[in-house]
N, C-alpha and C positions, 0 to 999 in steps of 0.2 A: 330700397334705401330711401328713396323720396318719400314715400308713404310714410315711414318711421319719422325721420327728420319731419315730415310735417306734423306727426302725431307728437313727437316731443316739445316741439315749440309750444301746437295749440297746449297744449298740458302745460307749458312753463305759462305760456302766457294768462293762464285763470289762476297760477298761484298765487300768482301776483298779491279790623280780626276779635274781638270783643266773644258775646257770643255764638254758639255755632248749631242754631239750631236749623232745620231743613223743611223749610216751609216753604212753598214757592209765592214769588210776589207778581199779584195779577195786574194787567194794566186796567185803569182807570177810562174808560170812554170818556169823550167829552162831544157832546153835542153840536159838533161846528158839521159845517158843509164840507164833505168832502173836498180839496186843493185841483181833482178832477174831474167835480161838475161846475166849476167857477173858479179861474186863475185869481180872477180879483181878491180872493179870500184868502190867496198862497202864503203861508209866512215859514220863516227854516228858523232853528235855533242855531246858535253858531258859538263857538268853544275855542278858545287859547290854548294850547299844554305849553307848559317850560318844565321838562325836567331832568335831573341830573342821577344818572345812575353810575353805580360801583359795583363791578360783579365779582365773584371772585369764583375763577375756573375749576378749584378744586373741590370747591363745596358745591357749586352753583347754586349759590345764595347770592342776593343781591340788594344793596338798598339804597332807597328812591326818594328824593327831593321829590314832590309836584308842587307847579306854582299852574292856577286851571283859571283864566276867566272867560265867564259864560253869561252870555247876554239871550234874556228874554225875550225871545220875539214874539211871542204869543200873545192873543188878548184874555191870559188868565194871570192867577196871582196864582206862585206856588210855592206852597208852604214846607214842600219835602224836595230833596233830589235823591236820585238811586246811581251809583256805582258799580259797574260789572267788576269782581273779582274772578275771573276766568279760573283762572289755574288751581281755585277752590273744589275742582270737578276731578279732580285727579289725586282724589283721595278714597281709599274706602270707606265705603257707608255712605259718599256721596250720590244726588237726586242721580248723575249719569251713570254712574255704578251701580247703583240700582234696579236702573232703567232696564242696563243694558243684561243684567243677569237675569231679567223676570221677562223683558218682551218676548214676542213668538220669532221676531225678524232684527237679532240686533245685529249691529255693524262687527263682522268679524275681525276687524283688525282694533276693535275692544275687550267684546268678550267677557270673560272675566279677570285679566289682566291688571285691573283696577283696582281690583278687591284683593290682587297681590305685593300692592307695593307694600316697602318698610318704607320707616320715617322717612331717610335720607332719601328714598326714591318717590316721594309725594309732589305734587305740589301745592303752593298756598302763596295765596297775597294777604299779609296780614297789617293793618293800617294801625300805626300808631298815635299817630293823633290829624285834628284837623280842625280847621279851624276856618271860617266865611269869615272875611273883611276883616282877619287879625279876630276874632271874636270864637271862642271856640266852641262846636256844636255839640249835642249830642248822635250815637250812631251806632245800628246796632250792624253787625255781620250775619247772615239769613244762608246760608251755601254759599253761592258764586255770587251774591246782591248785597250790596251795602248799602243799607238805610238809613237816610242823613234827616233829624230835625234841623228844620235853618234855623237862627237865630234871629234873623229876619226875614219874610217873605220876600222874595222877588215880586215886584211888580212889572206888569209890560212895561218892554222898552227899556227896563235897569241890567244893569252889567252889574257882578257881582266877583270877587276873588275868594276861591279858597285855596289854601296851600296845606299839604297833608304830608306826613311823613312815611314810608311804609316799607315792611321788609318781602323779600320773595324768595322762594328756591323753585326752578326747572323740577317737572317734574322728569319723569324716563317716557322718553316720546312713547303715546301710544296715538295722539289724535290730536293733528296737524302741529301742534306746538310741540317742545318740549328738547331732550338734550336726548345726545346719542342713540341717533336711529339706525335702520337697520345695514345705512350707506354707510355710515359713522362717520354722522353731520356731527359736531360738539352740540350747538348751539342754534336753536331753528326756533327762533321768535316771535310767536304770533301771538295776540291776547295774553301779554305780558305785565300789564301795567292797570292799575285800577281806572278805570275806561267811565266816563260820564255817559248815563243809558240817553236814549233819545225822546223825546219829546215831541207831540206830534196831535195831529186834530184826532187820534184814536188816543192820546192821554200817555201815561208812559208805557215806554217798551222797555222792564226791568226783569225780563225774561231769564229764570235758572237757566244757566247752559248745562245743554247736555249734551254737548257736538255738533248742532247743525248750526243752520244760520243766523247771523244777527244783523244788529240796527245800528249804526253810530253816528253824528254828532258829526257836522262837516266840520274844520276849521285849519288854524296852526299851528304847528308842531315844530318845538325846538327844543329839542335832546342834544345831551353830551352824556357820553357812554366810554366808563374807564374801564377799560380790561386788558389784560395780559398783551403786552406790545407783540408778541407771536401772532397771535391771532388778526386774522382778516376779516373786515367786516362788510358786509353789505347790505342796505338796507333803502325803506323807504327817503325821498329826498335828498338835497345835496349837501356834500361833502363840504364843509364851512371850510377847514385846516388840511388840505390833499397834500401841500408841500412840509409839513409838520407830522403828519400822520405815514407818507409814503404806499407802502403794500401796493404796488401800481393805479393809485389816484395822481402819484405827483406829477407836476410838470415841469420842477426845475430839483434840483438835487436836494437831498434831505438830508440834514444834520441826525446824528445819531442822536439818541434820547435819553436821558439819563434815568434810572429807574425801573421796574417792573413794568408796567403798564403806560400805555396810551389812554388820550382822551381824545375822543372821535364829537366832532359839532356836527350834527346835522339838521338842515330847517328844511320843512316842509310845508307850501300852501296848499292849502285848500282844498286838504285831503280828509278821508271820513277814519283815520287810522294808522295806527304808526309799527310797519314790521322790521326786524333786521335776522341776519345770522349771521354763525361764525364760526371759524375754521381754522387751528394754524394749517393746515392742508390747501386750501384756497388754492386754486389757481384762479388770477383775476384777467379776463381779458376785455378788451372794448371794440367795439364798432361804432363807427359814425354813422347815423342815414343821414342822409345826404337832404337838407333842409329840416332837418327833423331832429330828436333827440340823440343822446349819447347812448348808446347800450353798453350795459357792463352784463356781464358772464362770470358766476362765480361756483366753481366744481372741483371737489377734489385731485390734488395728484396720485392718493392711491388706490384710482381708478386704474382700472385696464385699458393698456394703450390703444387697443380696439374704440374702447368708450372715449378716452379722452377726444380720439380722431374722429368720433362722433359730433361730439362739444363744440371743438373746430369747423367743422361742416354744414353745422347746425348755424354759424354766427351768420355769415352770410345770407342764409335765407329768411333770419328774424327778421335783417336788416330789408330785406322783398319782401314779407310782408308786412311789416310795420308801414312801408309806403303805401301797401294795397289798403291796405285797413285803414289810413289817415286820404286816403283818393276817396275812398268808396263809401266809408261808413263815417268817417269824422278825424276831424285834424288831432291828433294827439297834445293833450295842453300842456305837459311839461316838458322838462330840459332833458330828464333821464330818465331811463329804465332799465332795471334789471333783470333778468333770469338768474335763480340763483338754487341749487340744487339744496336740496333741505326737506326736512317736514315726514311727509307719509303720500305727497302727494298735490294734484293741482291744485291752489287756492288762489281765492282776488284778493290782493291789497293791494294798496295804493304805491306806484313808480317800483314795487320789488315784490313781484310774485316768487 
């Protein structure tokens, strides 16, 4: 039983549109000093999001305000920025469907599953417009990359605002993201949202995805997220409206709400990434550690009693190691964290694996 319980935890705790043609976009070296043979030479780019999302449970379709600003830290001028459209990967004929039908060693829980979806079971981020500084750019759609000419360069040291419009549909979970998995999570959000690629003395990292790892862009993150007042959510960051919103966030009693749907605020600093999921099934529970953040627990109730007394068992001990892990290896820097059952499996995001 210990052995399990520690294995669940470690495992929760890593989980933590134009044209469409499929050409992959390489990065660009640039000549600087490594940031590892010389700190003095260190520089980070750093990113705002504000955005306002509307989903709608039955189609799981969804669309997205972004308000993004991004300050150049660099000593380059850059005349392009790149956009990750993730959930572009979860179509067939896509570079990961592709991939994964012709390698000698692909991930089995792909397959060929990709090259089976219908429309309604795709996914796609598709941008309808955008625009730098109120100014609007041109920009093509490449697979999972969106290529932005600026209207103006960025120069070091300049801050710049673009605001985009853009629509989305969940694809059928096959790999980490997507809607009703094989637990029947609704709602399991990762690389959700058109994601600014990162920037770096290797030049950009606008990398197709094809399900392994990626690069992102530290900063802040403040979302509002309307969906079906049934549903519970959990996600990276804190909970702006907990006595407005209820679902076991509140702390003094909630007035009913008039309407279909809630809208959840959540802000997040100085994170490289923004996840959440969703459930009307949830069960929400919390643990305090003691000096340290708030844990929330978010797991289905039509789990097996067995599993759910798993869940329970489990809280306590996050809460012992979260202290060994902030003793031993480093103070944990925010207020909250989640484990929250979702996905295909362990992943790192920022405060809600």
């Amino acid at each position: 039983m210990k052995r399990f319980l520690f294995s669940l935890f470690c495992i929760s705790l890593f989980v933590s549109c134009n044209s469409t043609k499929e050409t992959p976009v390489l990065n660009t070296p640039k000549p600087h000093t490594s940031p590892y043979n010389s700190t003095s030479n260190y520089w980070q780019q750093h990113v705002n999001y504000k955005m306002e999302i509307d989903m709608d449970v039955n189609t799981y379709q969804y669309k997205g305000k972004q308000t993004l600003v991004y300050t150049n830290n660099s000593p380059d001028v850059l005349n392009n920025v790149f956009y990750h459209l993730y959930f572009n990967a979860f179509q067939p004929g896509s570079e990961m469907d592709v991939r994964s039908l012709t390698i000698a060693d692909p991930d089995p829980r792909v397959g060929d599953r990709i090259s089976k979806l219908q429309p309604n079971e795709i996914g796609y981020i598709k941008v309808n417009s955008l625009k730098q500084n109120g100014v609007a750019v041109n920009y093509e759609t490449v697979g999972t990359v969106l290529e932005v000419d600026l209207a103006t360069p960025i120069k070091p040291g300049d801050s710049v605002t673009f605001t985009m419009d853009f629509d989305g549909q969940v694809p059928l979970q096959i790999r980490r993201s997507g809607r009703n998995n094989e637990e029947g999570v609704a709602l399991s959000m990762t690389q959700w949202y058109p994601k600014l690629a990162e920037y770096d003395f290797e030049g950009w990292h606008a990398d197709p995805y094809i399900g392994r790892e990626f690069h992102g862009v530290w900063g802040d993150f403040d979302v509002k997220l309307t969906i079906d007042k049934n549903y519970t959510v959990g996600g990276t960051g804190y909970l702006q409206n907990p006595n407005e919103i209820g679902h076991g966030y509140e702390t003094t009693e909630v007035k009913p709400v008039k309407g279909d749907k809630l809208t959840w605020h959540f802000k997040a600093p100085n994170v490289h990434d923004f996840t959440w999921a969703a459930d009307p099934d949830y069960i929400h529970d919390t643990a305090q550690v003691p000096n340290g953040p708030l844990l929330h627990f978010f797991y289905k109730n039509t789990l097996s009693n067995e599993t759910k007394d798993l869940w329970k068992k489990m809280q306590p001990k996050a809460v012992e190691l979260m202290q060994y892990f902030s003793e031993h290896i480093g103070t944990y820097p925010y207020k909250q964290y989640s484990i929250i059952q979702g996905g295909d499996g362990g992943m790192e995001y920022a405060c809600a694996p």
